[in-house]
N, C-alpha and C positions, 0 to 999 in steps of 0.2 A: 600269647605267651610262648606257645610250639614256635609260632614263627620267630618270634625277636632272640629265642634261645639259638636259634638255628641260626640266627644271623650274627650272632655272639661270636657263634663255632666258624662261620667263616672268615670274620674280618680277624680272628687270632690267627688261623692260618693263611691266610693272605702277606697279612703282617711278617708271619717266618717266612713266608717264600721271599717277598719283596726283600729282605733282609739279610738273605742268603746271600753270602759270596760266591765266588765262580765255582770252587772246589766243590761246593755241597749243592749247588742250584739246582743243578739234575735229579739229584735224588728227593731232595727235596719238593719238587715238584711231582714226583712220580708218589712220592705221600699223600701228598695233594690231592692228586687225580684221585687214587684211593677212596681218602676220606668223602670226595664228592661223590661217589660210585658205589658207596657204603649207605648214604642216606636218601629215600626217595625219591622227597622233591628233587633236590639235585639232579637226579639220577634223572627223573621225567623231564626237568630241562634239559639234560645234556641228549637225553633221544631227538627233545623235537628241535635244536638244532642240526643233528645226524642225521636229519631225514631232508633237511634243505640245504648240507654242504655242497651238493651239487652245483649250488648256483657259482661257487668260487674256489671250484676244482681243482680247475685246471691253473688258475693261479697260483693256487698254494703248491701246487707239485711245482710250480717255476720257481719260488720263492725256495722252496726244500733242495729242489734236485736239478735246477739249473742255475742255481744262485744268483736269483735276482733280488732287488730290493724293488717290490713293487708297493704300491699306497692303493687304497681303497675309495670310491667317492662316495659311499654312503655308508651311512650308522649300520647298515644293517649287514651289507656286505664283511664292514669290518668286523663285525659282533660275528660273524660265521667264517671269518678266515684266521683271527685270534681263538676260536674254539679248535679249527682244524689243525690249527700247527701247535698248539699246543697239545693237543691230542699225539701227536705222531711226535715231538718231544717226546713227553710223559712214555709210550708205549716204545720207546729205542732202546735200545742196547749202548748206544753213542752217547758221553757221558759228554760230549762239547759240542752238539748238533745245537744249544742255543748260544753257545759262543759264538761258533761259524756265524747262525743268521746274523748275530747281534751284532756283527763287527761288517756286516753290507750296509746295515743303516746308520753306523755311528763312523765318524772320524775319530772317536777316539783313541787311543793307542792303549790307555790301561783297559783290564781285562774286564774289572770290575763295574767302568764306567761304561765301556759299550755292556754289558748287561744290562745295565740301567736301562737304557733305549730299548731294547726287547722286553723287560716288565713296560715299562709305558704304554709299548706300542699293541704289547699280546694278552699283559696278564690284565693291567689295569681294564680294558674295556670288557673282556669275557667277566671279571667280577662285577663289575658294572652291571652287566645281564644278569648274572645270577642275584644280584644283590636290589635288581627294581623286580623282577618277576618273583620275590618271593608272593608281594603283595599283589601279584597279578593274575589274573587267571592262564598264564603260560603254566603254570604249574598243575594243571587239571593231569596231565596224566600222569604225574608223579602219585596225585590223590588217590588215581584209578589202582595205582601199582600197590601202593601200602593198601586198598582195601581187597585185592587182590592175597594178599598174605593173612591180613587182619581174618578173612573167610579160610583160607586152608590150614591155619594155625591157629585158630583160637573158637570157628564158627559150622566147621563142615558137618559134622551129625546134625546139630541143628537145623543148618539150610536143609540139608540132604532131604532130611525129613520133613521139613515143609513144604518141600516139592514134592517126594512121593507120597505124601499122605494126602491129595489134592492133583495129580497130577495134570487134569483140565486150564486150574487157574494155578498151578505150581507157578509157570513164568512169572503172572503179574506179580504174585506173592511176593519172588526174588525179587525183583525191581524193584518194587514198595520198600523191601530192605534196603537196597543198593542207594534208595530216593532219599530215604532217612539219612544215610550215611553220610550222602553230600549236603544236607542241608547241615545236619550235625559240623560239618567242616565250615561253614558259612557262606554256602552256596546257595543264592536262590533262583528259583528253576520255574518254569512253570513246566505241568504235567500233559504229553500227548498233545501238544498246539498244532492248530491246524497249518497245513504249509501247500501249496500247490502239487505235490508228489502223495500228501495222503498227511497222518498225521505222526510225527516222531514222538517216539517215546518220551525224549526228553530234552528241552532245549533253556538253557538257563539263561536268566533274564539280570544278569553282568553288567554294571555300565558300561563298562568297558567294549571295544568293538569286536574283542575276540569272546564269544558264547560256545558254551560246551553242547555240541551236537550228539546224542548217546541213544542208543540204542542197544538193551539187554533179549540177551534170545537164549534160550535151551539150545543145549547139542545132545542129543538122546536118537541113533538112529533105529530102536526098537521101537520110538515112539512118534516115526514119520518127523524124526526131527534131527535130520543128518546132514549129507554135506551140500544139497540140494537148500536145504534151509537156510545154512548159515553163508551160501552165497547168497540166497534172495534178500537175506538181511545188511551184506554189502551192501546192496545196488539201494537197499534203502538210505541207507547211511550217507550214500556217495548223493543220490536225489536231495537229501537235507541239506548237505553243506552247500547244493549248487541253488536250494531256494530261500538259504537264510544265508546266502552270499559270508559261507567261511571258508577258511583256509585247511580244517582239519574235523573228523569226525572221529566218534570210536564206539566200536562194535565189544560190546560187553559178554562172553560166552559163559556160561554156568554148563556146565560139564557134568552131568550126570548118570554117563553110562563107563563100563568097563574101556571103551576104546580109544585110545588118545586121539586128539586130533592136531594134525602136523599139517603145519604152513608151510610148505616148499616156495620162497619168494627172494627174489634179489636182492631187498632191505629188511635186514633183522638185527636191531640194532638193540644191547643191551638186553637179550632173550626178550625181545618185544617185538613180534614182527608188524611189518607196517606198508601198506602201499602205496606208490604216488601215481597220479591221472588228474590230467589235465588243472594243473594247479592246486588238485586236493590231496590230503594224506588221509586216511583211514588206519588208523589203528586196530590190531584186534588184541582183547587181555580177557584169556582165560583163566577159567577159575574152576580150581577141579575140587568136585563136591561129591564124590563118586566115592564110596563105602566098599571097600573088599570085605567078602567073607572072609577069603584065606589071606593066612601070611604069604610075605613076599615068595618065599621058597617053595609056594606051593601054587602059584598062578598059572604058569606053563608059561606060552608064548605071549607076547607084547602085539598085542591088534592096534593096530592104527587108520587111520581114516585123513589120506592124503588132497590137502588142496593148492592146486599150484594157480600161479597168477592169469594163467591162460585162461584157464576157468572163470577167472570173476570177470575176466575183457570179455569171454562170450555172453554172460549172461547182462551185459553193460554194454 
């Protein structure tokens, strides 16, 4: 019912964009973008295509900024170069940047009708994407994002305390939560399966060919569980996706001491950072369960516990 509601809310705005004339398309679109950026899954689609535009870059910058009309030869390509120029629409100041494109790939002379050819060519196939991966498991890290929020808004005394009342089996505890959570979504998983790297935490059993690769860890470094850890919990992460032959993994953090922890990384797309090697992404979504004594005003300085990409290539 969540999903067919959400699917509701997109084809009505689809419908206004497609429908817009020239005057209002921009803005209209830029509502758009919004309303996607506003709801998780969406939001968790639009990262994990952010994290593979690379493959049609430098294309899209020809098509923007040297004015070409170029075409794409595969479904996939185009599903990530309709996400990127749309993207860089939506985020302009240029209220006729899809005029321009739309008038390289259309003969037509009215202003209206070469729009038309850019909804076909941009909007129709990114909705397409968004509109088969509601039912698919691309939408796993949008999952991760809303239980992400679901734990620092409605669940953290709780976890907090389940971890430090137990802090030996605290981790499993979490996890057992986090395992519930997905299964509650309609995920089925099996628990810790064995894999030639050792055993992951969690790898679900999807028909589908894309299976969610997960692994939850504590970050506590009073409790020999700092930045040392939640690299070796990478290179876990990164061994799984390369022996259960996927595309993307994600590294689950439960955060339970005063110190933030800050990803210094080249891809941080949608406050989500993420890394790419050798064909895989890794995700990391924390989740802070961390209890102040004092009010804000009365904490002092902000400790942080810095990880930069360099670090996870040594330990990998």
């Amino acid at each position: 019912d969540y999903v067919q509601n959400l699917r509701y809310k997109l084809q009505k705005r689809v419908r206004r964009l497609n429908s817009s004339e020239w005057r209002v398309f921009h803005y209209v679109l830029k509502q758009f973008w919004g309303f996607l950026l506003d709801q998780p899954i969406f939001s968790g689609m639009i990262q994990e295509l952010d994290s593979k535009k690379s493959l049609v870059s430098e294309d899209v910058d020809k098509i923007i900024n040297d004015k070409q009309a170029l075409v794409f030869n595969t479904e996939k390509e185009n599903t990530l170069a309709s996400y990127s120029i749309l993207k860089k629409c939506a985020e302009s100041d240029d209220d006729s940047i899809e005029r321009s494109i739309a008038f390289r790939y259309s003969n037509e002379s009215n202003t209206n009708a070469a729009l038309d050819s850019f909804k076909d060519l941009f909007v129709e196939p990114f909705y397409e994407y968004l509109d088969e991966n509601l039912d698919d498991s691309g939408y796993i890290l949008s999952l991760l994002l809303k239980y992400k929020h679901k734990c620092e808004w409605f669940g953290k005394e709780e976890l907090y305390n389940l971890w430090s009342e137990n802090t030996q089996k605290g981790e499993k505890l979490l996890a057992l939560k986090f395992y519930e959570y997905l299964y509650d979504n309609g995920i089925e998983f099996y628990i810790e399966p064995s894999s030639a790297s050792g055993e992951a935490d969690l790898v679900s059993a999807q028909s589908s060919n894309d299976r969610l690769i997960a692994d939850a860890k504590i970050f506590n470094p009073e409790k020999s569980k700092g930045k040392t850890y939640i690299i070796e919990g990478f290179r876990q992460i990164y061994d799984y996706t390369l022996d259960f032959n996927q595309p993307s993994g994600y590294l689950v953090i439960f955060k339970t001491s005063e110190e933030e922890l800050k990803f210094t990384f080249a891809n941080y797309s949608q406050q989500t950072p993420f890394v790419q090697h050798n064909s895989k992404t890794i995700f990391f979504i924390v989740i802070d369960l961390f209890q102040h004594s004092q009010p804000a005003s009365k904490r002092g300085k902000l400790k942080s516990v810095e990880i930069t990409e360099g670090e996870l290539w040594k330990k990998s």
